[in-house]
SERO-4910 file (N, C-alpha, C, O; in steps of 0.05 Angstrom, whole numbers):
BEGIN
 pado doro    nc1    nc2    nc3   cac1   cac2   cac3    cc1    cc2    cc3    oc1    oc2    oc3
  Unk    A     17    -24      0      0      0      0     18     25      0     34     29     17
  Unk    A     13     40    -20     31     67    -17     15     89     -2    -10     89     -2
  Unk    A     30    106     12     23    131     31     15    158      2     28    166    -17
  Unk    A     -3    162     10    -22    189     -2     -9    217      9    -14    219     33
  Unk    A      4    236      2      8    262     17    -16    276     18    -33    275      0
  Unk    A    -18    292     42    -42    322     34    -22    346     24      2    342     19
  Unk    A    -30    362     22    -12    396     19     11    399     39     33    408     34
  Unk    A      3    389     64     19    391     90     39    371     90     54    371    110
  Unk    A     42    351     68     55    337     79     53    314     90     73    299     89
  Unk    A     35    307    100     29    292    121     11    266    100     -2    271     80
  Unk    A     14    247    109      1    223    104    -29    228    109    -35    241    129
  Unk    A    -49    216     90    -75    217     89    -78    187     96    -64    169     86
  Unk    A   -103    184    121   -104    159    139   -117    141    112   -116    148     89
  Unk    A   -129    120    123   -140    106    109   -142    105     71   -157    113     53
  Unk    A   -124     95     71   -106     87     46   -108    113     23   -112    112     -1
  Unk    A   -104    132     38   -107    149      4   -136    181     20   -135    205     16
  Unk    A   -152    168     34   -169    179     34   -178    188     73   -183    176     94
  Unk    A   -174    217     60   -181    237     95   -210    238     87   -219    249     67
  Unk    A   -230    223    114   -249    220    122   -255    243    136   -279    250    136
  Unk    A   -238    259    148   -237    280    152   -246    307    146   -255    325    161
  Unk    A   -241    308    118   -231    331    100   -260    325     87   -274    345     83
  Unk    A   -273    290     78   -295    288     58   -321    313     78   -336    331     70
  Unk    A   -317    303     99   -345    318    119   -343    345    127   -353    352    148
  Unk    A   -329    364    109   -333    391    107   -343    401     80   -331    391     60
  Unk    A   -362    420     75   -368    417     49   -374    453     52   -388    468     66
  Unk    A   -354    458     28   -362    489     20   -373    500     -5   -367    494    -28
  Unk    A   -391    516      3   -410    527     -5   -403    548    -28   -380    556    -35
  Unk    A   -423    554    -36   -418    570    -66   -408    595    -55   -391    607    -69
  Unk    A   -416    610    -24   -406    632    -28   -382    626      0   -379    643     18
  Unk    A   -369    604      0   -337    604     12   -342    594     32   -323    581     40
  Unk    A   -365    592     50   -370    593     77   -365    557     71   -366    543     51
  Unk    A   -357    550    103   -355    523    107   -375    501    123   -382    508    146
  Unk    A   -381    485    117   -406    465    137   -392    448    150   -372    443    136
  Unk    A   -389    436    172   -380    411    179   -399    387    187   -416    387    204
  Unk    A   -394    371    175   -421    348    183   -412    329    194   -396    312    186
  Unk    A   -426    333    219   -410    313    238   -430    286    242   -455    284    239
  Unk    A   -402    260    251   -416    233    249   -430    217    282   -425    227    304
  Unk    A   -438    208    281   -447    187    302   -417    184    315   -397    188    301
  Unk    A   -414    175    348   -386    169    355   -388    150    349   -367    142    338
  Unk    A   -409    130    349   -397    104    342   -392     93    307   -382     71    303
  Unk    A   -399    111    286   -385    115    267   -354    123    273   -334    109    271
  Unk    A   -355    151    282   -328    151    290   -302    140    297   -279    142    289
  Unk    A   -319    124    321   -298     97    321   -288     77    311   -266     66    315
  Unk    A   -310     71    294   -303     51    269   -280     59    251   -259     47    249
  Unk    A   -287     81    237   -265    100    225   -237    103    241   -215    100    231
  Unk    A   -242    111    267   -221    115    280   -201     90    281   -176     90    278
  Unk    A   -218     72    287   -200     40    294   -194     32    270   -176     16    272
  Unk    A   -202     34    241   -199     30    216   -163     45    215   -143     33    207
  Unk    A   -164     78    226   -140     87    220   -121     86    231    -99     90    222
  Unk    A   -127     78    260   -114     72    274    -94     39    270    -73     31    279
  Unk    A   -115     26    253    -96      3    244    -75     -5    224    -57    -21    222
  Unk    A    -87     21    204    -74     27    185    -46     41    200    -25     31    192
  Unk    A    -44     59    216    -24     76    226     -7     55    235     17     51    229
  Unk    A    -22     43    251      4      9    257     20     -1    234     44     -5    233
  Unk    A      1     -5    215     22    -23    185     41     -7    182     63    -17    178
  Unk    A     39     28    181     56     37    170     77     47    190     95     60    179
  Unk    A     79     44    214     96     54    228    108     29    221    129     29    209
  Unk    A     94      4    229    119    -25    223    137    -28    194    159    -39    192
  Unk    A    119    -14    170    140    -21    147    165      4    154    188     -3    147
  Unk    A    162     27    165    175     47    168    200     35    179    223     38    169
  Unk    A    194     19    201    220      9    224    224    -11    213    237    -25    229
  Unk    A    221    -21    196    235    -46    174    251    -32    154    274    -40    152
  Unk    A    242    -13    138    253      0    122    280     17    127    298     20    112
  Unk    A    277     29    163    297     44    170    315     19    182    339     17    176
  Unk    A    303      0    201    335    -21    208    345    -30    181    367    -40    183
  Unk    A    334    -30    152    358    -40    135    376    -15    115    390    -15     94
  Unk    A    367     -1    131    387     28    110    407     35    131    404     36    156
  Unk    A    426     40    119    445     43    128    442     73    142    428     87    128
  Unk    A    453     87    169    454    115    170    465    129    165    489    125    171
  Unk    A    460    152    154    484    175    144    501    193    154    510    189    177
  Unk    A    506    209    143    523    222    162    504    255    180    487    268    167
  Unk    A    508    261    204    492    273    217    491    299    206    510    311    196
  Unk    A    465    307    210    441    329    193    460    353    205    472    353    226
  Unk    A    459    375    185    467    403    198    451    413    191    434    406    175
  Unk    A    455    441    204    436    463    204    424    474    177    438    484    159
  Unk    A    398    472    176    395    480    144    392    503    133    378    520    144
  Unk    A    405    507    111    403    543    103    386    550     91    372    534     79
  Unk    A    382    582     91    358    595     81    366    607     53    385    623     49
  Unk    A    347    595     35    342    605      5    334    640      5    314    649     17
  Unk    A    351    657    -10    333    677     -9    340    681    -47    357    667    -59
  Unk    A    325    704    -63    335    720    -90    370    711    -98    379    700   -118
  Unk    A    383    723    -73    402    730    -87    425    694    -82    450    694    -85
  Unk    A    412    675    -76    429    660    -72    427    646    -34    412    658    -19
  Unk    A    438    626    -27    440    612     -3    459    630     14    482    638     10
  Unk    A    436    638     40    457    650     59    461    640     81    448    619     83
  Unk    A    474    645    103    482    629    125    458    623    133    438    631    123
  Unk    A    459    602    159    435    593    180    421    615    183    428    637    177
  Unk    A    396    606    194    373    624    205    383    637    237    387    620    255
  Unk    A    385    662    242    395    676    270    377    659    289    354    657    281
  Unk    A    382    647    312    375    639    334    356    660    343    358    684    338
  Unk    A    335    648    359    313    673    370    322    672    402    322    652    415
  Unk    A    328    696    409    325    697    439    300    720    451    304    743    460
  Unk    A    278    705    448    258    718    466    255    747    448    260    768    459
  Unk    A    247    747    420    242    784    421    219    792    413    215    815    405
  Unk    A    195    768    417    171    767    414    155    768    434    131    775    433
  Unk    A    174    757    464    163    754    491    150    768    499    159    791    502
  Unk    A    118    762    508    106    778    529     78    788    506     55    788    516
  Unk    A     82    796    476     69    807    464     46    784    453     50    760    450
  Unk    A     18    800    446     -2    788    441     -4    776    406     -4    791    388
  Unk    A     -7    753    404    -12    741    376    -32    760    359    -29    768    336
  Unk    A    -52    765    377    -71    780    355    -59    805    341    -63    812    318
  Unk    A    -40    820    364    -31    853    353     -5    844    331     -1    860    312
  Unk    A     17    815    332     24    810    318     20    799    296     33    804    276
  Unk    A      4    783    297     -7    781    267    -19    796    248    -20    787    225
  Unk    A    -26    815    252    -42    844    236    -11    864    231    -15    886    221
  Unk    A     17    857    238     27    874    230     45    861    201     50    838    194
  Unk    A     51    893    186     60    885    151     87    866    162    101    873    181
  Unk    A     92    842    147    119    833    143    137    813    165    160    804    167
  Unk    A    111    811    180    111    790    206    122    758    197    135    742    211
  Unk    A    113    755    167    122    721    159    148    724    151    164    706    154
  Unk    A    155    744    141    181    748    134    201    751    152    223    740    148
  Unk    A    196    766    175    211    758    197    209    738    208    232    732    214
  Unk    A    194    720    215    202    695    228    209    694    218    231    705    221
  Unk    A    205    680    188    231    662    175    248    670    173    261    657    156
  Unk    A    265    693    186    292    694    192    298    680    208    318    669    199
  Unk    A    293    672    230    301    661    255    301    634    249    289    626    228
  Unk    A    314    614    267    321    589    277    300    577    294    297    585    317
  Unk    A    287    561    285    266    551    309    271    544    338    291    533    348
  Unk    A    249    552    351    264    565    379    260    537    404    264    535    428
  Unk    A    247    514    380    251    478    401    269    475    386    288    489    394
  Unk    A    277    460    358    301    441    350    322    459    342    343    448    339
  Unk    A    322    487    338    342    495    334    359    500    316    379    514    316
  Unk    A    348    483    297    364    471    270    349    477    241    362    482    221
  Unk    A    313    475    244    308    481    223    306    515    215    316    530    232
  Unk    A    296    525    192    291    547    184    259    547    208    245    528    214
  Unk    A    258    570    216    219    570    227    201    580    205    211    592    185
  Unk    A    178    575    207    166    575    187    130    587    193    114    597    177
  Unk    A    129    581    220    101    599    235     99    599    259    103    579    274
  Unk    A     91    622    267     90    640    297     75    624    320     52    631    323
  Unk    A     86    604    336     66    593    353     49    612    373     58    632    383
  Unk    A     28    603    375     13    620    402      6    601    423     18    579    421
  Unk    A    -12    604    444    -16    602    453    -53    603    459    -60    619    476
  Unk    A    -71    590    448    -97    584    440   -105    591    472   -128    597    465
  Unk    A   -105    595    495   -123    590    516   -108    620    522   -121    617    543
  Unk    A    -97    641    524    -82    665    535    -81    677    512    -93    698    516
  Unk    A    -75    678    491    -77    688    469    -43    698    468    -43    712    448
  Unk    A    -18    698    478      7    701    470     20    689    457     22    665    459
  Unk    A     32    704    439     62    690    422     72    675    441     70    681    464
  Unk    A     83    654    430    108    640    436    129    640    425    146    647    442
  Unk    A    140    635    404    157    634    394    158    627    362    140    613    353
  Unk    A    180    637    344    177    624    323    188    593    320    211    589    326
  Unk    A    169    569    309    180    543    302    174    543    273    167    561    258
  Unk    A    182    511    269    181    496    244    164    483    237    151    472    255
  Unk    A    156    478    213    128    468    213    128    432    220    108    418    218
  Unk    A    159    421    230    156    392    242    146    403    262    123    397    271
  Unk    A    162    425    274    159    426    314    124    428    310    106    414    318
  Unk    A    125    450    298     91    455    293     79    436    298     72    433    321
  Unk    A     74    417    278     58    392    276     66    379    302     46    370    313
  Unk    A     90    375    316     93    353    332     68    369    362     52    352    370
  Unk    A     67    390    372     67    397    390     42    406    382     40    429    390
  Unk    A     17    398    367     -4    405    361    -24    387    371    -21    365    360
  Unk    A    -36    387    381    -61    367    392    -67    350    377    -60    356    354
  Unk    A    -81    320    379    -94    303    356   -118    308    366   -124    288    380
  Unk    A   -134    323    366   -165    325    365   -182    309    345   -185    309    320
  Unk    A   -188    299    360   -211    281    349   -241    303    355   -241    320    337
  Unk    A   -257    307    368   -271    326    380   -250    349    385   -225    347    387
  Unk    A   -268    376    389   -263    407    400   -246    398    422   -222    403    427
  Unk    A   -271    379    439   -258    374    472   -248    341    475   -253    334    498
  Unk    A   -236    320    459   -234    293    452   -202    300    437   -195    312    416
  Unk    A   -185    283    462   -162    281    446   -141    252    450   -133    240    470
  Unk    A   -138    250    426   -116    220    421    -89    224    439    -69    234    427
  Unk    A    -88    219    455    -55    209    465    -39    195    450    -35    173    461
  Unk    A    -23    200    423     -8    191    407     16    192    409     26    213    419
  Unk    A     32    171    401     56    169    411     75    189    414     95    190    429
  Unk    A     63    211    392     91    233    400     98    253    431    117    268    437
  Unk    A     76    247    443     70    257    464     93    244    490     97    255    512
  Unk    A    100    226    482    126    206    482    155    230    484    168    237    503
  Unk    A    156    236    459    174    253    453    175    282    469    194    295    476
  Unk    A    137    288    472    130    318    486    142    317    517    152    336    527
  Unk    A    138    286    533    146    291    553    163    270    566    167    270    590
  Unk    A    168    261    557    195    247    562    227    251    549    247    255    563
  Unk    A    228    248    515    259    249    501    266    284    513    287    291    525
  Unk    A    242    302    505    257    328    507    239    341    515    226    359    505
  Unk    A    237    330    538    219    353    567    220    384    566    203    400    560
  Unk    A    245    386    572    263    410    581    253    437    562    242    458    568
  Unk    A    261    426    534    254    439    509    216    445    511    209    469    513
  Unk    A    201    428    511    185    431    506    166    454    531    148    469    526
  Unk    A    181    447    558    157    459    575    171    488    574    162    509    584
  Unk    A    194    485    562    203    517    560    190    533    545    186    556    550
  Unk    A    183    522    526    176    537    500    145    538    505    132    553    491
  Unk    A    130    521    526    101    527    534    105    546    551     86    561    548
  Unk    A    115    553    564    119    572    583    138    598    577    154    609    592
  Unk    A    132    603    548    145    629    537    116    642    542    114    664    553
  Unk    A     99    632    535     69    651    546     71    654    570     75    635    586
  Unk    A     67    687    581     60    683    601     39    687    620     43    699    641
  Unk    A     14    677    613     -7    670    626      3    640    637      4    634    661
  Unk    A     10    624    618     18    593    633     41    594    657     44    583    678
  Unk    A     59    617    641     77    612    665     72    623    691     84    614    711
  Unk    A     54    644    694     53    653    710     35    634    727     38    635    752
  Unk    A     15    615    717     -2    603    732     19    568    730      5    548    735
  Unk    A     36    566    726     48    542    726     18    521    714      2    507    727
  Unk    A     20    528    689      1    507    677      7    505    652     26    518    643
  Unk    A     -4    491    639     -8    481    611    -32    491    593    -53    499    602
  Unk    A    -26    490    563    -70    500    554    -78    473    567    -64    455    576
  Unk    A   -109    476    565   -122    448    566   -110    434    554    -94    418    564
  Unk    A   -114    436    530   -108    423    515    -84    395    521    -88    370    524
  Unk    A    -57    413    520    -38    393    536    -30    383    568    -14    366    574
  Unk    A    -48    403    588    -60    389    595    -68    360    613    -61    348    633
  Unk    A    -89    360    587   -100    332    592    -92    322    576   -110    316    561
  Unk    A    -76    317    569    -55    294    556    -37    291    573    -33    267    578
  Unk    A    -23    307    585      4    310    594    -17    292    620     -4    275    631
  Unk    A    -42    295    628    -53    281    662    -54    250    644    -36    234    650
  Unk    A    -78    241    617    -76    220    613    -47    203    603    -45    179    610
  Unk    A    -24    217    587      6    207    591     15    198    613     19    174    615
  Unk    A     21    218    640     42    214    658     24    213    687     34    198    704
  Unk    A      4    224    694    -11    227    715    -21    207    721    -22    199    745
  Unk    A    -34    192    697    -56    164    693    -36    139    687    -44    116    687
  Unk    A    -19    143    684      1    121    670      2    103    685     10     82    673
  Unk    A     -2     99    707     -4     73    724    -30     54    725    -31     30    731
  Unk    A    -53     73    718    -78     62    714    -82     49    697   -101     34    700
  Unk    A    -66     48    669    -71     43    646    -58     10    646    -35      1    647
  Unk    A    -84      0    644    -71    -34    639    -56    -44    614    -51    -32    593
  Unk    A    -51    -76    627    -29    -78    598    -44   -111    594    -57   -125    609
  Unk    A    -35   -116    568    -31   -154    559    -22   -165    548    -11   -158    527
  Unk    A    -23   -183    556      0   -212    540      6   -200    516     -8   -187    500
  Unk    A     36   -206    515     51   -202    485     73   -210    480     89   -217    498
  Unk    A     78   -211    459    107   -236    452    127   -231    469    138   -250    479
  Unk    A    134   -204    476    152   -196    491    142   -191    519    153   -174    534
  Unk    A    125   -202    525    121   -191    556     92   -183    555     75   -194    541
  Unk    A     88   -158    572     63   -151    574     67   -119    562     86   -106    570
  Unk    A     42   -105    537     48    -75    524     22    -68    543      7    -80    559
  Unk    A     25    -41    533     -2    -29    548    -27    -33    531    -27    -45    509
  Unk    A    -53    -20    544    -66    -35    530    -82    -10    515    -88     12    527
  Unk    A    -92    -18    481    -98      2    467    -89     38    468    -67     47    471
  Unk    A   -106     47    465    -96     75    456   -110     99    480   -133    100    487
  Unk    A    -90    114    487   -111    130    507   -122    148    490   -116    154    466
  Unk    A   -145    161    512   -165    178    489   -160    192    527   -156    181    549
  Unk    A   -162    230    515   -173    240    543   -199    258    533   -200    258    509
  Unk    A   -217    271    544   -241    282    535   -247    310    559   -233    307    579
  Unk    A   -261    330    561   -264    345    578   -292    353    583   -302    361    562
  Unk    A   -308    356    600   -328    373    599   -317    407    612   -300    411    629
  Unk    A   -336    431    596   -333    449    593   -317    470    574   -316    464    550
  Unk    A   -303    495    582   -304    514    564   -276    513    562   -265    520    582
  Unk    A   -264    507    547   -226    527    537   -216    548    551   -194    552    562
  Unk    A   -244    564    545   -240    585    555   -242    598    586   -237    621    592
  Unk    A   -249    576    604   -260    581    637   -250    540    644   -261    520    653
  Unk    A   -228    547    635   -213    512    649   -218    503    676   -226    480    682
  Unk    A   -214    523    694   -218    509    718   -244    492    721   -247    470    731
  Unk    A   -261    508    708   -296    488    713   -284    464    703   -295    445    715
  Unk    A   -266    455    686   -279    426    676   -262    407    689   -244    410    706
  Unk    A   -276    375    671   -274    355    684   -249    334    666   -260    321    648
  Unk    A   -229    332    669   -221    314    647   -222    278    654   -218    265    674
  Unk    A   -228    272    632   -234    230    631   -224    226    614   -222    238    592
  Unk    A   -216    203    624   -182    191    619   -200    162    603   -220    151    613
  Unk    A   -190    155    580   -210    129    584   -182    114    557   -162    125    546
  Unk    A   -195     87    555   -176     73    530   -192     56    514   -210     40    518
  Unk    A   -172     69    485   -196     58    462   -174     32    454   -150     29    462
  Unk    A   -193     12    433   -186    -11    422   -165    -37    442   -144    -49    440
  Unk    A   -183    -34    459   -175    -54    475   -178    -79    460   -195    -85    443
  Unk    A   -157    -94    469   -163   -127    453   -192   -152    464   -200   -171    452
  Unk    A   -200   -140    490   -224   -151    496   -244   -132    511   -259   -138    530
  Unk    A   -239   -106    499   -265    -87    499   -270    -82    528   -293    -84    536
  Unk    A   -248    -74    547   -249    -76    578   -242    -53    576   -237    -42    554
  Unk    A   -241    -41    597   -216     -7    602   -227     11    584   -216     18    563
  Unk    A   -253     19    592   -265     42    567   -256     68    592   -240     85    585
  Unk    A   -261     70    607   -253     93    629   -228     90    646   -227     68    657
  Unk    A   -208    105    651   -205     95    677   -192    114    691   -173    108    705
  Unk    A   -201    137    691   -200    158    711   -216    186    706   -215    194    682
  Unk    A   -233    202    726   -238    223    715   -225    252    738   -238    260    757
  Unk    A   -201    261    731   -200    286    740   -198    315    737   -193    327    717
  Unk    A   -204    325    763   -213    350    752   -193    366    748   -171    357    754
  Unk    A   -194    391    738   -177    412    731   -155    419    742   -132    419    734
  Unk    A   -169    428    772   -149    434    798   -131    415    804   -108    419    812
  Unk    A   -143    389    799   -114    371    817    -97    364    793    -73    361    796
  Unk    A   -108    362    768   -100    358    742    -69    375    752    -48    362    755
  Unk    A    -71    407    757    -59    425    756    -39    417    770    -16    414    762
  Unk    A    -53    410    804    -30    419    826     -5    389    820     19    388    827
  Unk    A    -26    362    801     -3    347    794     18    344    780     39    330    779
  Unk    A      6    365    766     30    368    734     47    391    753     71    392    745
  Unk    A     43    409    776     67    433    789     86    411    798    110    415    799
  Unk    A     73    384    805     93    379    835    113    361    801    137    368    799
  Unk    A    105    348    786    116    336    767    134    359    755    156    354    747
  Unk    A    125    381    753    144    402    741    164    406    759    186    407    748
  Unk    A    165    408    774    189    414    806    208    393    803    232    399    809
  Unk    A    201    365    794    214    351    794    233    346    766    257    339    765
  Unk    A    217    350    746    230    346    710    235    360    708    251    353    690
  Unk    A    240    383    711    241    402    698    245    430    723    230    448    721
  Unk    A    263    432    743    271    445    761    276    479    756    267    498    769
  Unk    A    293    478    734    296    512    715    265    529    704    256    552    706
  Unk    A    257    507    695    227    517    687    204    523    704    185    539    700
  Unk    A    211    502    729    193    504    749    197    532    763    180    549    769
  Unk    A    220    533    765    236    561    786    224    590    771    213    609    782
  Unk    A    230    587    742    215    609    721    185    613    732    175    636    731
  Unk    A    174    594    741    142    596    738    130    613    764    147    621    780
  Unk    A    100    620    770     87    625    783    103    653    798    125    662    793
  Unk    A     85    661    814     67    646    832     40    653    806     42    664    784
  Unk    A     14    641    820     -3    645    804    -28    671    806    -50    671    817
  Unk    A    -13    695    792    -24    722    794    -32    727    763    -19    716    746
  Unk    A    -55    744    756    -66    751    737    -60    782    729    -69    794    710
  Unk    A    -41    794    750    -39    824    736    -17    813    706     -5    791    701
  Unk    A    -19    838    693    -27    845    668    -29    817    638    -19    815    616
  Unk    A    -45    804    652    -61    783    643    -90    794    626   -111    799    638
  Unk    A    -88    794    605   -126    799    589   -140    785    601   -133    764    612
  Unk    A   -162    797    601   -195    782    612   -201    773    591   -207    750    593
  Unk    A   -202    780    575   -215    766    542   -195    766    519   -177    782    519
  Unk    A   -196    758    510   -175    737    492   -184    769    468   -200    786    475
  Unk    A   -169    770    442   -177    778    420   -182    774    402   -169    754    398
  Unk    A   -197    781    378   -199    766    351   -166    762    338   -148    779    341
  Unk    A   -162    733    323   -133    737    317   -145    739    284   -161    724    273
  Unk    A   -128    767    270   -126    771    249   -105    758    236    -83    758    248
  Unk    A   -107    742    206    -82    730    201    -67    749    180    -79    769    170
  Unk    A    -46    746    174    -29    761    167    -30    761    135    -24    738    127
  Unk    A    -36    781    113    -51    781     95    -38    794     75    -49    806     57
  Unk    A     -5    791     79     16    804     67     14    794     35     18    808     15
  Unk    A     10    773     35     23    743     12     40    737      5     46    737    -19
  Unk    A     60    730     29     86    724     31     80    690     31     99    676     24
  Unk    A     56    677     37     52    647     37     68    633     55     79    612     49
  Unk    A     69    650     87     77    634    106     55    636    130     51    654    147
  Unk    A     45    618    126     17    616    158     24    619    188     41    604    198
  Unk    A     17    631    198     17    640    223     -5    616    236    -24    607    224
  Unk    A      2    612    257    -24    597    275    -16    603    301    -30    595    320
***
């Protein structure tokens, strides 16, 4: 079976075809519909792609143990008119503190990031302005891998896949990552996460003991896929509730297995931050709201047509 690209790059699930993409349908004058399915359609689809995602991570790790490896990646340079010029300048903080909305509405904003060095790996060219969806602040400029890696798998608004890269979010390169969440500072100041990560970061490392395992050639794996879900608003986090539950179990057991709330969600991920992550922790809190917005802003996108996306 060969892999399908979209625009982005990215592999289209189920052999060729985003189930995804079919259930939006636009209209003659631009506007968009989304038509949404039954969950338990959903799941069908979901466990359909989710099986598929297995075949292909396994031909991947077949493909990569028999190639030989090369020699190690350097920093890559930036294309401009007149010819290849050195690396992209390193960013140190000169976006800090300022709001996504007032930066995105200004002339020539895509053009500057892509000067800079992405501010997690360091190595690529950046390519769009991260923010911060629950506070509304810049973060920093990344790359459109870091991008993608450090993006939610939403399945639902409030329904999210715990996928393996989350692996990478908080375990290979902790350090990197809770730094660069805590260039906003609404999070830092409240030593938190968006929802969003969150409840991943509670169903990953918080729940990780809850999560059963079964028989397997090698021992015992864990079992199926976590899913975490929330009731309430994005926008007023403390109200909600996050549930922890696990999909495609091999005998349909372990649909739930924890539900917590916001607050302790929080005070578990501080005491876990104190400990992983000690420099970042020390950066953070206490948790004060002066000059913090009450209401978020409309984000205008940047409308230069330079053809580099802001998100």
């Amino acid at each position: 079976m060969r892999e399908v690209q979209g625009e982005d790059g990215r592999p289209y699930p189920l052999a060729g075809i985003d189930w995804h993409q079919i259930l939006v349908e636009r209209t003659r004058d631009g506007a968009q519909r989304t038509w949404w399915l039954p969950r338990a359609v959903v799941r069908l689809l979901d466990a359909a792609e989710h099986a598929e995602a297995q075949w292909v991570q396994a031909a991947r790790t077949r493909q990569a143990s028999a190639t030989v490896s090369g020699p190690p990646s350097r920093p890559r340079q930036t294309a401009t008119p007149e010819g290849i010029t050195a690396s992209p300048r390193p960013y140190n903080a000169e976006l800090e503190g300022q709001l996504y909305s007032v930066l995105s509405r200004k002339p020539g904003i895509s053009r500057r990031v892509a000067g800079w060095a992405c501010a997690v790996c360091r190595t690529a060219p950046a390519t769009v302005l991260d923010h911060c969806h629950e506070h509304g602040y810049a973060r920093a400029p990344v790359c459109q891998s870091c991008n993608t890696q450090e993006r939610p798998d939403h399945l639902y608004s409030n329904d999210i896949r715990v996928a393996n890269r989350y692996t990478r979010l908080f375990h290979t390169d902790t350090d990197n990552w809770l730094r660069h969440w805590h260039r906003c500072p609404g999070c830092r100041a409240r030593t938190t996460l968006p929802l969003p990560h969150l409840a991943a970061w509670t169903a990953h490392i918080a729940c990780r003991s809850l999560r059963p395992t079964h028989p397997a050639s090698r021992g015992r794996e864990p079992c199926g896929v976590l899913r975490v879900s929330w009731t309430g608003s994005q926008q007023a986090p403390r109200s909600c509730l996050l549930t922890v539950a696990v999909d495609f179990c091999p005998s349909g057991e372990h649909r739930v297995l924890a539900q917590v709330p916001y607050r302790e969600a929080v005070e578990r991920f501080r005491v876990w931050l104190a400990e992983t992550a000690p420099a970042v922790a020390a950066a953070a809190g206490p948790d004060r709201l002066d000059g913090l917005p009450t209401q978020p802003r409309p984000v205008i996108a940047d409308t230069s047509g330079e053809g580099l996306a802001l998100f």
